[in-house]
C-alpha positions in Angstrom: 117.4 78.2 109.2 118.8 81.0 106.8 115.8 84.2 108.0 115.0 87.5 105.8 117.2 90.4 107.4 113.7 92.6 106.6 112.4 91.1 110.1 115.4 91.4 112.1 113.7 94.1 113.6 111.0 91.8 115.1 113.5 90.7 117.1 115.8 94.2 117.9 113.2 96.7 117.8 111.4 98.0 120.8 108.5 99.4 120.1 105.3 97.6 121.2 103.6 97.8 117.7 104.7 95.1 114.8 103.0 96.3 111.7 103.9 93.2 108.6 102.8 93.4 105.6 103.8 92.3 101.9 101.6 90.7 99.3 102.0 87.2 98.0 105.1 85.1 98.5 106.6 87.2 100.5 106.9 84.7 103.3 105.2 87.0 106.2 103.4 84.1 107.7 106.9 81.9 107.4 109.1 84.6 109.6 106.1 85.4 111.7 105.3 81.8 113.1 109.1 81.6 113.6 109.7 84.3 115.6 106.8 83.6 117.9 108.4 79.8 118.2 112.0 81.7 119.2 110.1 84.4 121.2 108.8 81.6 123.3 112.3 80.7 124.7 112.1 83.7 126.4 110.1 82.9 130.0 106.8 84.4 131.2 105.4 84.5 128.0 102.1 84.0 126.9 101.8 84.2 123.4 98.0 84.8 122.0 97.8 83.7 118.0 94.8 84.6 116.0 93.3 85.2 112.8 89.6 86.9 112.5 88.3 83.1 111.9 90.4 79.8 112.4 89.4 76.5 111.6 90.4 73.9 113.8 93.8 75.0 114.8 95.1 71.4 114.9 94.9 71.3 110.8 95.2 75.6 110.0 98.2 77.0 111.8 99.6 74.4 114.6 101.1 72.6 111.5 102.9 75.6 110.3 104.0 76.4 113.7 105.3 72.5 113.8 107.2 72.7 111.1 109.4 75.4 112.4 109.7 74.3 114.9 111.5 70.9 113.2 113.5 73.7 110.9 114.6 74.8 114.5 115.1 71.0 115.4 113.9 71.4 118.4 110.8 69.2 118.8 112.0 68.0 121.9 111.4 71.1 123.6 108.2 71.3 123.3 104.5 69.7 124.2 102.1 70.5 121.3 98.1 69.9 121.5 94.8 71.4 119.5 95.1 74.5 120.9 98.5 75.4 122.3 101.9 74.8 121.7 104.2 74.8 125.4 107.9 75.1 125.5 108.9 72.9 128.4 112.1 74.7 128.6 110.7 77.6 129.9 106.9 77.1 130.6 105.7 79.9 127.7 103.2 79.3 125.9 101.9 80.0 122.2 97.6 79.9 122.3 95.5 79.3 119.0 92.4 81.2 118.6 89.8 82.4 116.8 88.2 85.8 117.1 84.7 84.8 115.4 83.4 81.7 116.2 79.8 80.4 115.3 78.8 82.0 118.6 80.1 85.6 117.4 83.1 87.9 118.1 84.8 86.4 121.5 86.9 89.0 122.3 85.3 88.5 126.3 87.2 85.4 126.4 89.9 86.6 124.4 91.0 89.8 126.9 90.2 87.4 129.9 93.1 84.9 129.6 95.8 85.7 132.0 99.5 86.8 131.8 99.0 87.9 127.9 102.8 89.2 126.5 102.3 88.9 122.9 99.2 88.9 120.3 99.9 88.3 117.1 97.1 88.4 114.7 97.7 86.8 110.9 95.5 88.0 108.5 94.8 91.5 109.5 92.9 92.7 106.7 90.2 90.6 107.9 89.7 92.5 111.0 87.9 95.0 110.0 86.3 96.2 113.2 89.2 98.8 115.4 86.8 98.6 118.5 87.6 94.6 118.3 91.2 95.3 118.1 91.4 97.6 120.9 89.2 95.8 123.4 91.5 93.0 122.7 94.9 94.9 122.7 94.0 96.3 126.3 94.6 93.1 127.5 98.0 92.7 126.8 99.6 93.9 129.7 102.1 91.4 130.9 104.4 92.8 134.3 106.8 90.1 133.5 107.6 90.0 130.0 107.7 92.5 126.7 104.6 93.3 125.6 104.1 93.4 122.0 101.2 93.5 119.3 101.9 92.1 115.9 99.5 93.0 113.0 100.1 90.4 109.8 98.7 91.3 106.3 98.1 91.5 102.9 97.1 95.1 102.5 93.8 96.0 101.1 92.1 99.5 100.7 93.1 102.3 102.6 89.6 102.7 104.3 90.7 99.9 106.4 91.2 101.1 109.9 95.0 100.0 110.4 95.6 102.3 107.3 93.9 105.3 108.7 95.8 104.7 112.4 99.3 104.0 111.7 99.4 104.8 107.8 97.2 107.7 106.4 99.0 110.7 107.8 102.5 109.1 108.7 103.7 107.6 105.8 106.9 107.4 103.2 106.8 106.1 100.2 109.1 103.7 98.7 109.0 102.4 95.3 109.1 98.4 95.2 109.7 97.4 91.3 108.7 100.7 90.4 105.0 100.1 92.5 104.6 102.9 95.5 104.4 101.6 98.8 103.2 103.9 101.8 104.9 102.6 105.1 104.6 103.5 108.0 106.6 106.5 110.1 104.2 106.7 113.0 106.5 107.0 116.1 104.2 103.6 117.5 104.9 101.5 114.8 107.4 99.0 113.7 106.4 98.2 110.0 107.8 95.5 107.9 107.4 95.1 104.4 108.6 92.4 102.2 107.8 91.3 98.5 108.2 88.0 96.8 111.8 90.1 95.6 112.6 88.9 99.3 112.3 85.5 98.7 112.9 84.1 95.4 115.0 81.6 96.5 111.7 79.5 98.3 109.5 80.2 95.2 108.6 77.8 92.4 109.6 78.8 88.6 105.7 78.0 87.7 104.5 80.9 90.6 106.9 83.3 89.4 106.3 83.3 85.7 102.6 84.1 86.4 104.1 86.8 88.2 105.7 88.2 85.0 102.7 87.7 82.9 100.8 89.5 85.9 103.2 92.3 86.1 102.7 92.8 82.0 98.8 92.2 81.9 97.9 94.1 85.1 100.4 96.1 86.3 97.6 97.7 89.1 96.8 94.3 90.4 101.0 93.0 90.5 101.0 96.4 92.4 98.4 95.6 95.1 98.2 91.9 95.3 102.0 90.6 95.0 103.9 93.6 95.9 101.4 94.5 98.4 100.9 97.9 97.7 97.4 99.4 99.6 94.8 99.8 97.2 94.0 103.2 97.0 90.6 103.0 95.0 87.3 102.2 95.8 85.4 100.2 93.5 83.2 102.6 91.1 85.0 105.9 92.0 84.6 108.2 89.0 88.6 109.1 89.5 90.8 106.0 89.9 94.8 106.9 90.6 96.1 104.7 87.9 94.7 106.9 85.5 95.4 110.4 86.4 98.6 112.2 85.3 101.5 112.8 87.6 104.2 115.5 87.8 107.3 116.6 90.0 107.9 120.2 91.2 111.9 119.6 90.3 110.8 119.2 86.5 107.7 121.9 86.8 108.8 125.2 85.2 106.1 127.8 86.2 107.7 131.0 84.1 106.8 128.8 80.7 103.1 128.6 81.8 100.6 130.4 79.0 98.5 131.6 81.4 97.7 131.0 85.1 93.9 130.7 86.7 92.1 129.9 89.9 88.5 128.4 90.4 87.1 129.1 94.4 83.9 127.1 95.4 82.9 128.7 98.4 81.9 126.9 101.2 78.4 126.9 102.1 77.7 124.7 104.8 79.2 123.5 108.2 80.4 120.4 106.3 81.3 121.7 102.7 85.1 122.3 102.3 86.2 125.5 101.0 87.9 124.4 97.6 90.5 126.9 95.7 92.4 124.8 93.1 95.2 126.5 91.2 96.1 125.8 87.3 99.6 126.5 85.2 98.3 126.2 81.7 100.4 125.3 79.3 99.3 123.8 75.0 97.9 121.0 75.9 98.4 120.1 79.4 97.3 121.8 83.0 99.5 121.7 86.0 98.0 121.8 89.6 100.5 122.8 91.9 98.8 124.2 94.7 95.2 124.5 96.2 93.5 125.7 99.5 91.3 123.0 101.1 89.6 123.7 104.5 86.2 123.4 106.7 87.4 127.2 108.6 85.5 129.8 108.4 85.8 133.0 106.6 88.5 134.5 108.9 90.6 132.1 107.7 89.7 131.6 103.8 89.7 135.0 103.0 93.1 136.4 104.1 94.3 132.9 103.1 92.9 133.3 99.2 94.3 137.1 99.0 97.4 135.9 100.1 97.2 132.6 97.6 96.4 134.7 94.8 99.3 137.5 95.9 102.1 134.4 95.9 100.8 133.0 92.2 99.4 135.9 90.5 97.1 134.2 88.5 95.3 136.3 85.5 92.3 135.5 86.6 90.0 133.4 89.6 86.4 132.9 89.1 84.4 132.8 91.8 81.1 130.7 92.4 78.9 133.4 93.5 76.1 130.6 94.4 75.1 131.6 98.5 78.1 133.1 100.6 80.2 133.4 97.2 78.7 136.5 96.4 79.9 138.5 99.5 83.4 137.1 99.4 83.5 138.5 95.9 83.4 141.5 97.7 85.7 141.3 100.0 88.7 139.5 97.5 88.0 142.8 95.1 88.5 145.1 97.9 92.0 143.0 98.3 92.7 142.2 95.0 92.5 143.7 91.2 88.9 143.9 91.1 89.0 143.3 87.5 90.8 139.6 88.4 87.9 138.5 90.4 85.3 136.8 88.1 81.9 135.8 89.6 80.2 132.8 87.7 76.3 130.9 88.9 76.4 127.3 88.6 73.1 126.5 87.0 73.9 122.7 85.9 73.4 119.9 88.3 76.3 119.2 90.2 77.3 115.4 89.6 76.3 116.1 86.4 78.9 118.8 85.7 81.1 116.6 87.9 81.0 114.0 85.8 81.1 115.9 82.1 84.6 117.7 83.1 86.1 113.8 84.0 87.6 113.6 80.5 89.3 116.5 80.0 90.7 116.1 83.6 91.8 113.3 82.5 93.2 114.1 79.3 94.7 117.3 80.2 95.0 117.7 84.2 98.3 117.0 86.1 99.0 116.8 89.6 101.7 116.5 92.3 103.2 112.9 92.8 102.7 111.1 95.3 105.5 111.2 97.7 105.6 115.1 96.9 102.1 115.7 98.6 103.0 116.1 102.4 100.2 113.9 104.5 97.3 116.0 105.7 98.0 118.5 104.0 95.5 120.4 102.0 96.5 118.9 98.8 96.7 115.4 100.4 92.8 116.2 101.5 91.7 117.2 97.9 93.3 114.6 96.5 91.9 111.7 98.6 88.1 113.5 98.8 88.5 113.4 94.3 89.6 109.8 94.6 86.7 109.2 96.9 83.8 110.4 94.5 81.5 107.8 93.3 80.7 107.5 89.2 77.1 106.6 90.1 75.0 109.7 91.1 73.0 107.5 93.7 76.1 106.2 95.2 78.0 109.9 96.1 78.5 111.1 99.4 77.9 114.6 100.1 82.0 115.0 99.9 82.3 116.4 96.4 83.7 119.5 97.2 87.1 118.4 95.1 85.3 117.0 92.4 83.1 119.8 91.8 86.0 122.9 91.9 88.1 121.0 89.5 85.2 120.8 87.4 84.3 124.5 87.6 88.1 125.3 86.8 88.2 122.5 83.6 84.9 124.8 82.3 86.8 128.1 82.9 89.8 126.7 81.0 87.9 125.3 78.1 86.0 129.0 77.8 89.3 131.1 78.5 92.1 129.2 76.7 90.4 126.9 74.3 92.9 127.4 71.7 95.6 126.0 73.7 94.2 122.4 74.0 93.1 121.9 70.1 
């Protein structure tokens, strides 16, 4: 059997945590099934096999773990039934399950069978639920063998749990036929990624020309569904990443800007964010290089905004002077050029202004790449809570903190340098 180097480390590495992913083609399933088949030469294993639901086991996945084991030609070696799959050589065992059944979520049954080594679970995105993974994954606790946990999937959005846990804030990305790919650096994680790049050799000419035409038709769904990028979108957000300009600080030249101005939306609440969004204008095009983005408190926003304002020098920063925004007018003034500091009253309903300054954001706004914005970092938070926003009033969280700064700052633009973008 001729395997993809990309999973060598399923079989070198030693951390506990196998994270696999890739999108279609990319033969996941394949290495998976055969490493578990290989794994179970080792003895005292007890290998648990799952998806979120499995039809009879006999006709969904002991095939595929058959026919491996032929590739291997060993069939000798082993005793195979509905369930379970035994290597008589060494007395491990590989066990099929399900984790819903028409009785509900098992996982009782599932954490109560003995001498667990390895769970692998195929088809990942399906579990949705974290509590159900780690009720499970407290069971594998094996005193005589390596314990591992291997996570299989196609990735999906990154409100999924596994991409918050292992993904969200330690990440790098790497660009797969020019699609971004966020893998994993959490210090917990082995993560393996592979594309149908991996594995052209196994792939019919038919399957791969629909590729092409995919990658030329929809180049956003090529991304997510055959190079198995996450999908960063959810569906009816008034932002969608596809859409919204890019730029690198290597090509961004600051001293060229026109003009340079700031938009603070003060926070009023407990929840609300405190949003300070920085633009670079230049004819025709807006540059976002920077922005504050917090829940602290005014000890920390104010010296924070003086010393923001201090590092870009921005000609002006208008102010919302809506609730609290009125007294840290004040203060910045007492700080800052007094004459700099511009108070504005938002009168206009909020997702309705929201929503008006979407087109020239659009047209005009640009904003750090991707791989430039360090994770959970301020910018990183701005970014995601803009991507979140909902087109549809009645569908909006309360989050729109973002949303509603860059909207103020799009208006101040429009009013301040209007000549500039005609």
């Amino acid at each position: 059997m001729k395997l993809n180097s990309k999973f060598k480390p399923l079989y070198t590495s030693d951390k506990t945590i196998f994270l696999i992913t890739g999108g279609r083609g990319s033969a996941k399933s394949f290495h998976l099934s055969t490493f578990l088949a290989q794994l179970s030469y080792e003895k005292h294993h007890r290998i648990l096999y799952t998806r979120y639901t499995m039809a009879s086991a006999e006709i969904s996945v002991v095939p595929e773990f058959n026919e491996k084991i032929e590739l291997m030609d060993r069939a000798g070696d082993f005793t195979i039934n509905k369930t379970e799959i035994i290597n008589n050589r060494t007395g491990s065992d590989i066990l099929f399950r399900g984790i819903k059944t028409s009785s509900g979520i098992q996982t009782a049954s599932l954490k109560s069978i003995k001498g667990t080594s390895t769970w692998a679970n195929d088809e990942s995105e399906e579990l949705v639920d974290e509590v159900v993974y780690d009720k499970i994954r407290r069971s594998i606790r094996s005193n005589k063998a390596k314990n591992r946990i291997i996570l299989a999937m196609n990735p999906t959005t990154r409100q999924h749990w596994i991409f918050k846990r292992w993904i969200e804030k330690t990440h790098k990305i790497v660009y797969i036929d020019g699609c971004p790919v966020q893998i994993s650096t959490h210090p917990d994680v082995c993560h393996i990624h592979t594309t149908y790049l991996d594995n052209l050799d196994n792939l019919p000419k038919d399957w791969l020309d629909d590729v092409k035409k995919l990658k030329v038709e929809n180049k956003e769904k090529y991304a997510s569904e055959i190079i198995g990028g996450w999908l960063i979108d959810l569906e009816g957000t008034l932002y969608k990443r596809n859409e919204v300009k890019r730029f690198s600080m290597k090509d961004f030249k600051p001293e060229t800007a026109e003009c340079k101005l700031g938009y603070i939306d003060v926070a009023d609440e407990g929840t609300d964010s405190f949003a300070f969004p920085l633009a670079y204008i230049f004819p025709k095009k807006v540059f976002v290089p920077d922005v504050i983005f917090t829940k602290k408190n005014v000890d920390f926003t104010l010296p924070t905004s003086i010393a923001f304002i201090k590092k870009h020098n921005p000609n002006y920063v208008r102010v919302e002077a809506n609730n609290q925004g009125s007294v840290f007018i004040k203060w910045l003034r007492n700080e800052i050029e007094a004459s700099k500091i511009l108070s504005v009253t938002s009168s206009t309903n909020k997702h309705t202004r929201i929503v008006m300054a979407h087109r020239f954001i659009i047209e005009y706004f640009h904003f750090l790449n991707e791989d430039e914005i360090m994770p959970g970092s301020d910018y990183d938070r701005f970014m995601k809570q803009l991507f979140d926003y909902m087109a549809q009033k009645g569908e909006t969280k309360d989050d729109d903190d973002a949303p509603d700064s860059l909207s103020g700052l799009a208006k101040f633009i429009e009013s301040y340098v209007s000549h500039l973008f005609k």
